[in-house]
C-alpha positions as CSV (number, residue, x, y, z in Angstrom):
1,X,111.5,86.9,79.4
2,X,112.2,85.6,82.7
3,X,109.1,85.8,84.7
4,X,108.2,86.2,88.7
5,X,104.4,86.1,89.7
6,X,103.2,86.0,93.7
7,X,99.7,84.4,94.1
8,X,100.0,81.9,91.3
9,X,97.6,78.9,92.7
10,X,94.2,80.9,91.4
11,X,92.2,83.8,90.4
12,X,94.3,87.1,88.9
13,X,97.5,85.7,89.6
14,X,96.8,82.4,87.8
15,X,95.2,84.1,84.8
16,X,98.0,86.3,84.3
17,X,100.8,83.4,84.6
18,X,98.6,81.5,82.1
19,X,98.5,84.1,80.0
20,X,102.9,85.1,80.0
21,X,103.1,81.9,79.2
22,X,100.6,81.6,76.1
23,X,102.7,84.0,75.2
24,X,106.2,82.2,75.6
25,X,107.9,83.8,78.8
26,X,109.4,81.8,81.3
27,X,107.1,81.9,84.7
28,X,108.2,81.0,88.4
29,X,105.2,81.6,90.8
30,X,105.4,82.0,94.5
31,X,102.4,80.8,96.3
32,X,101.5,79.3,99.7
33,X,99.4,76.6,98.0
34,X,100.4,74.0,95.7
35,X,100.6,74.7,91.8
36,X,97.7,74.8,89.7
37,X,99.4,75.1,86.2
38,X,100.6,72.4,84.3
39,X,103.4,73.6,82.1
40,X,106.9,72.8,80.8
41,X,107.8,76.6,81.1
42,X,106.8,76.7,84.6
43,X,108.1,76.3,87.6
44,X,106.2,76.6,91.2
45,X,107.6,77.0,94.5
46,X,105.4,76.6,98.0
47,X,106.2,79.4,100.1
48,X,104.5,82.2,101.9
49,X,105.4,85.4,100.8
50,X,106.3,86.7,104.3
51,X,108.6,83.7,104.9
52,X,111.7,85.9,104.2
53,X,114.4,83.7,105.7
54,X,112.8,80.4,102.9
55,X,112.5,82.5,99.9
56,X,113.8,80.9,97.4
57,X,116.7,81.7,95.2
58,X,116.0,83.4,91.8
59,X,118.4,85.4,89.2
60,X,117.8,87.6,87.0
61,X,114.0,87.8,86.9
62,X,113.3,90.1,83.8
63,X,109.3,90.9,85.4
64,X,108.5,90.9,88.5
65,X,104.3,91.1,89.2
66,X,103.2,91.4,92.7
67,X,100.3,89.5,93.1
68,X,99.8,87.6,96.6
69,X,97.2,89.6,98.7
70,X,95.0,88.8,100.9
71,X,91.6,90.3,103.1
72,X,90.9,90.6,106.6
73,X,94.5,88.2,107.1
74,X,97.1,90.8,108.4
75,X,96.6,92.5,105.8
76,X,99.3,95.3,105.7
77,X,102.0,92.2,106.6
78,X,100.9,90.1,103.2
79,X,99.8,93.0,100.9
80,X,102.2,95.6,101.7
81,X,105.6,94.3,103.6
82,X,105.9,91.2,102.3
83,X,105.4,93.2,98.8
84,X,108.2,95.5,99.5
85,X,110.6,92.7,100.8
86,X,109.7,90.5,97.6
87,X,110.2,93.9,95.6
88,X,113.3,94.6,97.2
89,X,114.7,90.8,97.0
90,X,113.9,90.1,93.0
91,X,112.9,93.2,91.7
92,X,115.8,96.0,92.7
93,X,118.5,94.4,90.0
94,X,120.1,95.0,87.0
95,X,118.6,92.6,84.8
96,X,114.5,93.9,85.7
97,X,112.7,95.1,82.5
98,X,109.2,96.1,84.9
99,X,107.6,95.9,88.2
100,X,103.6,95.3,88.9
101,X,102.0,96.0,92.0
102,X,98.8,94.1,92.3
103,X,96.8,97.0,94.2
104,X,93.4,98.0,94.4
105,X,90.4,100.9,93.9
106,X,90.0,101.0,97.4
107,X,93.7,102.5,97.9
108,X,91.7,105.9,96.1
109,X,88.5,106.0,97.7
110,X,88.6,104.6,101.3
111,X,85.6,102.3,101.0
112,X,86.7,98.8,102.3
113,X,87.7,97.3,105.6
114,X,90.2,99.5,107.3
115,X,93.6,97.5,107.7
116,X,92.9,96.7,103.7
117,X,92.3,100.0,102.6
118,X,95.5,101.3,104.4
119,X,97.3,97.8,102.8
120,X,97.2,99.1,99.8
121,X,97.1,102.9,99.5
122,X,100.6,101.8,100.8
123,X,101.2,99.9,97.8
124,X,100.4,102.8,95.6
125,X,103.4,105.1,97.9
126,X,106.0,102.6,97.6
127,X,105.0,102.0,93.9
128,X,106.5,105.4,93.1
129,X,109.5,105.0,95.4
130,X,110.4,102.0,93.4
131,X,109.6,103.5,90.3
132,X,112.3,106.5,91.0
133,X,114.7,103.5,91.6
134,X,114.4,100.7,89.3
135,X,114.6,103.5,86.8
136,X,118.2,103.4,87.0
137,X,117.7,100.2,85.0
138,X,115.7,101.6,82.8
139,X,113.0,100.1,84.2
140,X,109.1,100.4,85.3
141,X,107.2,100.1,87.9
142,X,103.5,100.5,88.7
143,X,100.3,99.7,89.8
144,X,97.2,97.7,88.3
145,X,94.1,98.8,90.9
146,X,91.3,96.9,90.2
147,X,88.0,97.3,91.5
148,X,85.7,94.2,91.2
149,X,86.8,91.1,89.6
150,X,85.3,87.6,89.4
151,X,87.1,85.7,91.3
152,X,86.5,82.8,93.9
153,X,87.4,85.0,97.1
154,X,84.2,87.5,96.0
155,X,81.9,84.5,95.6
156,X,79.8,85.3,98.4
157,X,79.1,88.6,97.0
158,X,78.3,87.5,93.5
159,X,76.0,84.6,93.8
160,X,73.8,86.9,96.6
161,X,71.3,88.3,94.2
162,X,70.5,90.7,96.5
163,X,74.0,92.0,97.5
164,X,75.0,91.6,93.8
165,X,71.9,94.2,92.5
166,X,73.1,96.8,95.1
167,X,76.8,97.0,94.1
168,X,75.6,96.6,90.3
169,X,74.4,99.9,91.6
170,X,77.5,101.4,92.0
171,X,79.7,100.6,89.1
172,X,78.9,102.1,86.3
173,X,79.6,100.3,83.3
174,X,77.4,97.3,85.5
175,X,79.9,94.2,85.5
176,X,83.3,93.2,87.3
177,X,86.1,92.3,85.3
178,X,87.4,88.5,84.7
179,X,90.4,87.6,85.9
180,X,91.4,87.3,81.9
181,X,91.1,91.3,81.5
182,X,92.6,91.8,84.6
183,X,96.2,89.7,83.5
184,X,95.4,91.6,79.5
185,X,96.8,95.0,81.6
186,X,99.5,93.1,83.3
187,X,100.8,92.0,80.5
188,X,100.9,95.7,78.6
189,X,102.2,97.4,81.7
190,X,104.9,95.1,81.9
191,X,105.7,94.1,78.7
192,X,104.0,96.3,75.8
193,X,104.9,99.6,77.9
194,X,108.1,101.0,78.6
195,X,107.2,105.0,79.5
196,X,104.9,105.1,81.8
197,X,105.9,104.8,85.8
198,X,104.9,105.3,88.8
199,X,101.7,105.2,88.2
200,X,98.5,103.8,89.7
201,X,96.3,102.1,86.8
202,X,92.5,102.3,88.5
203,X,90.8,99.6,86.4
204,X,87.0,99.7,88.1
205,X,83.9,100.0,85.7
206,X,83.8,103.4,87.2
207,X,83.8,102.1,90.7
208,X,85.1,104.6,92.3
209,X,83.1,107.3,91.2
210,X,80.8,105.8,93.0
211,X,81.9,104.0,95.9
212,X,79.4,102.9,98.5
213,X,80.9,99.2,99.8
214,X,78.9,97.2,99.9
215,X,79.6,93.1,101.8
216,X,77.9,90.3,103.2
217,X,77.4,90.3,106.9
């Protein structure tokens, strides 16, 4: 399948492009940086996500996966605008099999930095509002909320043994996920499901039953 991913140059959004196309699909990434993937069924185009006027052109994009997001960088313009406009641009057609919102366990339980928080329980609102439409097509659309994951943007919290010990405290099952699980769920959301919709997928270690935050000054 034909294959849209935001946030492509590292972390989630690499993984799960890597992973599509292990698995043969066609990926285009979107991404402000340059490409980080070397491969024949891949394609990469420079471009920030709230650019709207240099977008570039794409047809018939099969999945469409949400990924670009950012903390503490106007936050509600990257995470949730830009999100809808991309959605809205690629996603609302004929031809889409499945939308993915990349959102996060702090659109349920409040505990992060304000303008991030509200980012994304937005996310999780016009997640359903899509949902209701792209059904039309006969297709889904959800939301993958993740709480920690191992990526290079939380290094400063996981290599502070200190900081690290106190948010061990407060997930449960006493890891964060790698960006490998992380893109496992994208890819059955998108392409193993076809029922469920509209839906917010919390994937946390049971973060958010407990959910002090907890950062680096």
């Amino acid at each position: 399948m034909k294959v849209l991913i935001t946030g492509t140059s590292q972390g989630i959004g690499k993984a799960i492009a890597e992973l599509f196309l292990e698995k043969g699909h066609e990926v285009i990434g979107i991404d402000r940086h340059d490409k980080s993937i070397e491969n024949t069924s891949y394609s990469h185009f420079v471009c920030d996500v709230r650019d709207y006027e240099n977008l570039p052109e794409i047809e018939d994009v099969e999945i469409l996966i949400n990924n670009a997001g950012t903390q503490n960088e106007d936050d509600i313009d990257i995470n949730l605008k830009a999100l809808i406009h991309i959605s809205e641009k690629y996603g609302y057609q004929e031809k889409i099999k499945s939308v993915l919102n990349i959102g996060s366990a702090s659109a349920h339980t409040g505990s992060e930095f304000p303008e991030y928080c509200a980012s994304k329980g937005g996310v999780v609102a016009y997640t359903k509002n899509l949902a209701l439409r792209v059904a039309t097509f006969g297709a889904t659309c959800n939301s993958l909320d993740p709480g920690g994951v191992l990526t290079p943007l939380n290094d400063c919290v996981v290599n502070d043994p200190e900081l690290w010990a106190q948010i061990m405290d407060e997930t449960p099952l006493k890891k964060w996920a790698t960006v490998g699980e992380i893109a496992e769920w994208a890819y059955f959301l998108t392409v193993t499901n076809t029922f469920c919709t509209g839906q917010s997928i919390v994937v946390d270690g049971g973060e958010s039953i407990k959910h002090n935050f907890i950062w680096k000054n």
